[in-house]
C-alpha positions in Angstrom: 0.0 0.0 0.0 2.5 2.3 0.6 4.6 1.9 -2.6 0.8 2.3 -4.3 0.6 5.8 -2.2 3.7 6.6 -3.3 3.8 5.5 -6.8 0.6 7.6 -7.1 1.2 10.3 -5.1 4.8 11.3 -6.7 4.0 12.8 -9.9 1.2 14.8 -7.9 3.9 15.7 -5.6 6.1 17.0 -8.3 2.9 18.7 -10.0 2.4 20.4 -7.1 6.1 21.4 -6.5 5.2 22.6 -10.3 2.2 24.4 -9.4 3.9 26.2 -6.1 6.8 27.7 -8.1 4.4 28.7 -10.9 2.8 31.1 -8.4 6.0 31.4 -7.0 7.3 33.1 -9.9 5.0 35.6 -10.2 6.0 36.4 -6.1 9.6 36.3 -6.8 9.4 39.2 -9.6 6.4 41.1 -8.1 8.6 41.6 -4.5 11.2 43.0 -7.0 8.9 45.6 -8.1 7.9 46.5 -4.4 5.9 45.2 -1.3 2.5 46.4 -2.3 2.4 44.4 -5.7 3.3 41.2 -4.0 0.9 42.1 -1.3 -2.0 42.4 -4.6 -1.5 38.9 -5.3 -2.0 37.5 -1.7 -4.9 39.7 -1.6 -6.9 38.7 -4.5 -5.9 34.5 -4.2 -8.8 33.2 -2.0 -11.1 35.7 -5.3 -9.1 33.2 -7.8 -9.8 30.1 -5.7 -13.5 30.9 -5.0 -14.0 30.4 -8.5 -11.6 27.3 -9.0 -13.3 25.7 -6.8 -16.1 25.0 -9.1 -13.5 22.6 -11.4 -12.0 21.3 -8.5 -15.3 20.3 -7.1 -16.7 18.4 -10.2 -13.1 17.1 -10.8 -13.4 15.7 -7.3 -16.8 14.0 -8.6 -15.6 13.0 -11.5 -12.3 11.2 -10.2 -14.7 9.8 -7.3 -17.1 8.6 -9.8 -14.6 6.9 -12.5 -12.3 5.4 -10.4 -15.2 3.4 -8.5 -16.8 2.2 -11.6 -13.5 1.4 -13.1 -13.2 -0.3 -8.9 -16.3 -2.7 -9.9 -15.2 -3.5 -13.6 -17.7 -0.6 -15.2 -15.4 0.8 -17.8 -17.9 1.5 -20.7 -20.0 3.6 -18.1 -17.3 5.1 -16.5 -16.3 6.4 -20.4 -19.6 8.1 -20.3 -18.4 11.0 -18.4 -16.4 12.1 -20.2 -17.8 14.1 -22.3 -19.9 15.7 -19.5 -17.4 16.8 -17.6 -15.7 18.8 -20.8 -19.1 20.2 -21.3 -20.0 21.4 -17.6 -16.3 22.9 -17.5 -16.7 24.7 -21.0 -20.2 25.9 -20.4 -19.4 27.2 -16.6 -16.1 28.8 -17.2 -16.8 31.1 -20.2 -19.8 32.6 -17.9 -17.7 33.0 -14.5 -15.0 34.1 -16.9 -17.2 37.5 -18.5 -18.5 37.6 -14.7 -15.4 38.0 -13.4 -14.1 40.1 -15.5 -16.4 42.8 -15.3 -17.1 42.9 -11.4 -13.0 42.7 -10.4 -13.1 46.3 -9.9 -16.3 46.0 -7.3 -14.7 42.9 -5.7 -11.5 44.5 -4.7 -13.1 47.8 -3.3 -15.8 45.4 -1.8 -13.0 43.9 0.1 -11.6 46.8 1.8 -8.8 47.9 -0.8 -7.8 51.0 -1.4 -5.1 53.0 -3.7 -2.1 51.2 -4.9 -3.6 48.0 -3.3 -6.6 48.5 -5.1 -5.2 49.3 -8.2 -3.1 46.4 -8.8 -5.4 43.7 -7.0 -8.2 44.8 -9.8 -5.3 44.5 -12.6 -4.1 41.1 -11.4 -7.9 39.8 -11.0 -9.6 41.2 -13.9 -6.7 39.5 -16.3 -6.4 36.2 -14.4 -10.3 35.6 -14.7 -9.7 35.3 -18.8 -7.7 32.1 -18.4 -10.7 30.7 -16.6 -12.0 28.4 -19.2 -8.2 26.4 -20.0 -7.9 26.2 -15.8 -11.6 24.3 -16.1 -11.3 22.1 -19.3 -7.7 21.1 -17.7 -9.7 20.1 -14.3 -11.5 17.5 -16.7 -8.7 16.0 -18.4 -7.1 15.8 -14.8 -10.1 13.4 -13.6 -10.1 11.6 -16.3 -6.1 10.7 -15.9 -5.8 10.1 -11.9 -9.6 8.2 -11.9 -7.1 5.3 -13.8 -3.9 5.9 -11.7 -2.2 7.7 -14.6 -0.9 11.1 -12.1 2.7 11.7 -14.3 0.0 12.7 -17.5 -1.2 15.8 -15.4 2.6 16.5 -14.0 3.8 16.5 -17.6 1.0 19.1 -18.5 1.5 21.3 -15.3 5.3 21.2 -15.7 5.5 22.5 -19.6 2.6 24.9 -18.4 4.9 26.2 -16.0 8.2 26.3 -17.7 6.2 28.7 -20.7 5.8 31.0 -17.4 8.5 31.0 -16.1 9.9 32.5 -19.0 7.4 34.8 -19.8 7.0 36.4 -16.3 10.1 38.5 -16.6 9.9 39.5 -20.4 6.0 40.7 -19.5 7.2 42.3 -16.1 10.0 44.3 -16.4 11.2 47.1 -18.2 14.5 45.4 -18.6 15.1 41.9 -17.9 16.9 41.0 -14.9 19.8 39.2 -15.5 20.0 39.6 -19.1 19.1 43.2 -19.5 17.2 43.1 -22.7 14.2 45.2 -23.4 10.6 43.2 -22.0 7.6 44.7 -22.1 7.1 46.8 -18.7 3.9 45.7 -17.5 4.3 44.7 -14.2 1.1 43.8 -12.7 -0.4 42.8 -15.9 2.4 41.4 -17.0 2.6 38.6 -14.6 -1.0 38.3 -15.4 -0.8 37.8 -18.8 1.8 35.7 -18.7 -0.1 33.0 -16.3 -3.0 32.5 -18.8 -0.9 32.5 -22.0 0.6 29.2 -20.0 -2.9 27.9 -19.0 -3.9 27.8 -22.2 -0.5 25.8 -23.5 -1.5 23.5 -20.6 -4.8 22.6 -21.9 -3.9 22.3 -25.6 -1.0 20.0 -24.1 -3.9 18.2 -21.6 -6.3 17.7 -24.4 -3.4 15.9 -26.8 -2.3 13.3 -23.5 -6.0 12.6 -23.0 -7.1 11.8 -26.3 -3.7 9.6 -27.2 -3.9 8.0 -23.6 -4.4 4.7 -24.5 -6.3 3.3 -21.0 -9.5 2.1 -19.3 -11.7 5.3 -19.9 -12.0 5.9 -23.7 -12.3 9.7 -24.2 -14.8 10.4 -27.2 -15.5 14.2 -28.0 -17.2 13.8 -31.7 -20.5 12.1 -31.5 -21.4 12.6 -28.2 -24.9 13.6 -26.8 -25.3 15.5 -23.0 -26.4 13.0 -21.0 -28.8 14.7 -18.1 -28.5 12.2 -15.9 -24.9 12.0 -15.7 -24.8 15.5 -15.1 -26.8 15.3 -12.2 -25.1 13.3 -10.8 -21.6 14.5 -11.0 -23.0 17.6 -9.8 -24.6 15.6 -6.8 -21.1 14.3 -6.0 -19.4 17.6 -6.5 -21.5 20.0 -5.1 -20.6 19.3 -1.3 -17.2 19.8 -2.7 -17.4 23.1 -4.4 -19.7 24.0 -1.7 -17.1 23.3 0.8 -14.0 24.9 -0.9 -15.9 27.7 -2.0 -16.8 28.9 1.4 -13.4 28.2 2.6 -12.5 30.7 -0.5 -15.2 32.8 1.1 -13.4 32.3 4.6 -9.7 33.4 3.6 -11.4 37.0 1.5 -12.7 37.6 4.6 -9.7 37.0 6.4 -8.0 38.8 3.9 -10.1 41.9 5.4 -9.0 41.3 8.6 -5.4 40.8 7.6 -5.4 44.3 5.9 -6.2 46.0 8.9 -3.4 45.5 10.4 -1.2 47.0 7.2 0.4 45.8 3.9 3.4 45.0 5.9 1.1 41.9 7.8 -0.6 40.8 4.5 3.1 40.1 3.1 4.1 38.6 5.9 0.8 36.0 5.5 1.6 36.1 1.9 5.1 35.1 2.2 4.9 32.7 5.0 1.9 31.0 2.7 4.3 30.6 -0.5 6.8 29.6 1.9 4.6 26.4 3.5 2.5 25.6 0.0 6.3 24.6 -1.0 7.2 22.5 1.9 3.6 21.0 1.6 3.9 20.0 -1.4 4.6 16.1 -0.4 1.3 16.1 2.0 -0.9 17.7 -1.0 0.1 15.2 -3.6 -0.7 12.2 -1.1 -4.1 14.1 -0.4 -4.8 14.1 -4.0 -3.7 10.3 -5.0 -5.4 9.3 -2.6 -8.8 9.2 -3.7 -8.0 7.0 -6.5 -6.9 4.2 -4.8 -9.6 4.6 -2.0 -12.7 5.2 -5.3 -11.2 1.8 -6.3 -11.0 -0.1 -3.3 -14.6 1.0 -2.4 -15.9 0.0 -5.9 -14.3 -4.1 -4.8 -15.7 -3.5 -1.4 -12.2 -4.2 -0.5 -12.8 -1.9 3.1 -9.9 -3.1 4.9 -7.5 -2.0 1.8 -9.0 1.4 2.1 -8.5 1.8 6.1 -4.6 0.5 5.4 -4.3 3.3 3.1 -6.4 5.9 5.4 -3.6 5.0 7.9 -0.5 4.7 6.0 -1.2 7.8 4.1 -1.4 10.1 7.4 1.6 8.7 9.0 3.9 9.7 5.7 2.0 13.1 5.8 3.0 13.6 9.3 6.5 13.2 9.2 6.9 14.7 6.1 4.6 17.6 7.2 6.8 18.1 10.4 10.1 18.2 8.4 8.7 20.9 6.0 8.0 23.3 9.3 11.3 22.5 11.1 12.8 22.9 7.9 11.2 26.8 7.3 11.9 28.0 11.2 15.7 27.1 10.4 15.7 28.7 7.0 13.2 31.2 7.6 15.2 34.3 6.6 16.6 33.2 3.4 13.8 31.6 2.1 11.6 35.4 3.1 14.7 37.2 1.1 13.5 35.2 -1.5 10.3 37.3 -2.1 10.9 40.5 -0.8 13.3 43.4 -1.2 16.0 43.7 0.8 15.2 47.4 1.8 11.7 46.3 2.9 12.5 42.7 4.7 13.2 44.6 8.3 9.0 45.9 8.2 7.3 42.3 8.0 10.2 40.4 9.6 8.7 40.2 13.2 5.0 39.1 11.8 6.5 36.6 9.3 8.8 35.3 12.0 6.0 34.4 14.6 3.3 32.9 11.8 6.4 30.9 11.1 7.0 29.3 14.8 3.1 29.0 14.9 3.3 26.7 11.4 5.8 24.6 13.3 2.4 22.7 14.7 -0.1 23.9 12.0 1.8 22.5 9.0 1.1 18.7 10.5 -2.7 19.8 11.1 -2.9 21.1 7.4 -1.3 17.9 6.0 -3.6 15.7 8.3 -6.7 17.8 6.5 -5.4 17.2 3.1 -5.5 13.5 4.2 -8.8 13.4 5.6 -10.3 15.7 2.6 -8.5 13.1 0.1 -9.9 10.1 2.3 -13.7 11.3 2.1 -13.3 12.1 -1.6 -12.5 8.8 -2.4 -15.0 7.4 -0.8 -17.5 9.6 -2.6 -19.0 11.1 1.0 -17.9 14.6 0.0 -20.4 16.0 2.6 -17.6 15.5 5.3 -15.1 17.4 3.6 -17.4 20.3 2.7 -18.2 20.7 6.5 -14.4 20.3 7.5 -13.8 23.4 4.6 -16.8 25.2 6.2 -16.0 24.4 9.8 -12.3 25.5 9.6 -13.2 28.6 8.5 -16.6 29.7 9.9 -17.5 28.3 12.8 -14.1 28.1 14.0 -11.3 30.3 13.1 -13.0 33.7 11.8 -15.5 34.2 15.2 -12.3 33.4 16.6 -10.1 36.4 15.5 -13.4 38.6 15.5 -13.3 37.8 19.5 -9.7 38.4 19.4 -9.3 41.4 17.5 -12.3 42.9 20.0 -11.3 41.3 23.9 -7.2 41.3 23.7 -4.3 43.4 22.5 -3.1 40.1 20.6 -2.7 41.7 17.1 -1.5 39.8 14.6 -0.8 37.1 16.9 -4.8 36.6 17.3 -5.1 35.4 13.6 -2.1 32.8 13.8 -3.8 31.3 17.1 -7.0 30.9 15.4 -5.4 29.1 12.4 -3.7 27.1 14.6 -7.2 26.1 16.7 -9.2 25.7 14.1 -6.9 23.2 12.5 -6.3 21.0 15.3 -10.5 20.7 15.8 -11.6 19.9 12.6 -9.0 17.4 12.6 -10.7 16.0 15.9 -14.0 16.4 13.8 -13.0 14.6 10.8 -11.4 11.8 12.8 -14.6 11.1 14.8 -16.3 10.4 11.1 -13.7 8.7 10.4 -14.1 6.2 13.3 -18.0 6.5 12.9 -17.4 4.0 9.7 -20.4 5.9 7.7 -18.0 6.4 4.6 -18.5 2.8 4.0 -22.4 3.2 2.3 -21.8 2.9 -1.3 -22.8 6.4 -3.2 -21.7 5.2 -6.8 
């Protein structure tokens, strides 16, 4: 089981070391430009999520759904789905993509932004909601590929995605190209924008070729193909307690974001930093959070139960030590890693904050990585109803009254937010475990 996990979970790993320095990218050459444009992108992230979450959500279905019918020999039906999935993905995207477009500016003053902050958090937003559509259609080819075990199909895609933005990112930044000095195109903000979509859009014409050449269990038809109404229902039945859950949660961190801000830009790019910092070092526990719900979707389609606790267990035990390593790992390094992002001239303003969210993440990191288990765990088993609440209770019953109390009864500060992340991890974990143990995942939803 473990060399399954493993097997599985290291392309996802590597996708997601992928995925962290894509946005990484765009931090390193925005905290060249100054504080405040870094501090835009931190800002408008949980916006760019919200709206994610719908792909994510009915990827999550749609990897729950596959995998179990593939689990109890179904392959024709599982095929089906296909096609439904590109369809909900194309059809939702282009709308949230014109939506979003044309409310950014109403968003960012709606969350408390003003001057420079507001003016590049609109220019970042607006431009990222146009590569929408690719982000979606990419979500689909994703479920189809890990729903049969195949996880280095998506890594390929993600990591030639990435490495087109990587390259693009400073000739759309900067007046002159670090490094090389040569003339770019001076847009900063916008720039790094641009460039991101440009990439999402190579991913999916690179997704869409792996897919359709994939030679494996699911056969992937476009031409021909009818909607099927029932099929959509009920990958929207499986993935709307997902998008549900991880759209609050996206909900949850804006409105944290608010809170954030009031203490000054100087706090927001210490959370920002500090987050860019830990989605690195997480990286191992997110990829075993996402294979995991293959080899449980299978597993529960055989009824093979005892296969799925083995991997329940095994896959929290490598997230916890590797979870624990990542946070020992930042306190030690914590200075050069910051340097990383942020100007030299501005380090000595945010330093303090960053430095306490960090010796706070020393115990939250393990929390997080347990979540990304449990969330994985409940996925596969197709009862996302538990992971929506976990999303839901984090966030709003949990850690926001929290810092509103805080922020109102004590002279904590800043410190008032990191405690509150740091509770509200360690109970939903409790809260997730005492499902767990209830042994209701094992009702059959597929």
């Amino acid at each position: 089981m473990t060399k399954a996990i493993m097997n599985l979970a290291f392309p996802l790993m590597i996708n997601n070391l992928i995925q962290t320095l894509y946005n990484m990218v765009d931090g390193i050459w925005l905290g060249r430009l100054g504080a405040t444009e870094f501090a835009a992108t931190t800002f408008v992230s949980p916006v760019i999520f919200l709206f994610i979450t719908v792909g994510s959500g009915l990827s999550a279905a749609g990897t729950t759904i596959m995998s179990q019918m593939l689990g109890s020999g179904k392959k024709k039906e599982a095929s089906g789905y296909v096609f439904q999935l590109f369809v909900i993905g194309l059809v939702l995207s282009c709308a949230v993509s014109v939506l979003g477009f044309a409310l950014s500016p109403f968003v960012v003053r709606g969350m408390g932004a003003t001057g420079e902050l507001a003016s590049f958090s609109t220019t970042y937003l607006s431009i990222t909601f146009l590569g929408y559509p690719p982000v979606l259609i990419a979500f689909a080819m994703a479920a189809v590929m890990q729903s049969q075990g195949n996880t280095k199909a998506i890594t390929i895609a993600s990591g030639l995605s990435s490495i087109v933005n990587i390259i693009l990112d400073p000739i759309f930044i900067f007046e002159k190209i670090p490094l090389i000095g040569t003339p770019g195109l001076n847009l900063g903000v916008a720039g790094a924008a641009l460039a991101t979509i440009i990439s999402q859009y190579v991913m999916m014409l690179i997704g869409i070729w792996i897919v359709t050449h994939y030679n494996g269990d699911i056969e992937v038809k476009i031409k021909g193909q009818k909607i099927d109404k029932e099929k959509i229902k009920h990958l929207i039945k499986i993935g709307i307690p997902s998008i549900i859950g991880q759209s609050s949660a996206s909900i949850g961190f804006i409105v944290l974001n608010v809170f954030i801000t009031a203490y000054g830009t100087a706090v927001l790019a210490a959370y920002g930093v500090v987050n860019r910092i830990t989605s690195l070092l997480m990286m191992p526990t997110m990829g075993i959070g996402a294979a995991i719900p293959a080899i449980i979707g299978q597993n529960m389609g055989a009824k093979n139960y005892d296969r799925v606790r083995e991997c329940f267990n095994k896959s929290h035990i490598i997230s916890f030590v590797v979870s624990t390593a990542g946070a020992f790992l930042m306190y030690f390094m914590a200075k050069p890693m910051i340097m990383i992002f942020i100007r030299a001239d501005e380090i000595a303003a945010l330093m303090p904050d960053a430095m306490e969210y960090i010796i706070y993440s020393l115990f939250i990191m393990p929390m997080m990585g347990g979540f990304s288990v449990f969330h994985g765990f409940f996925q596969g088993t197709g009862h996302t109803e538990y992971g929506m609440k976990m999303s839901m209770y984090r966030l709003w019953l949990i850690r926001l009254p929290m810092i509103f109390v805080l922020q109102r009864v004590t002279n904590l500060g800043a410190s008032g937010i990191w405690i509150s992340m740091l509770l509200s991890n360690l109970f939903v974990n409790i809260y997730a475990y005492y499902h767990y143990k209830k042994d209701n995942w094992m009702v059959q939803v597929v």
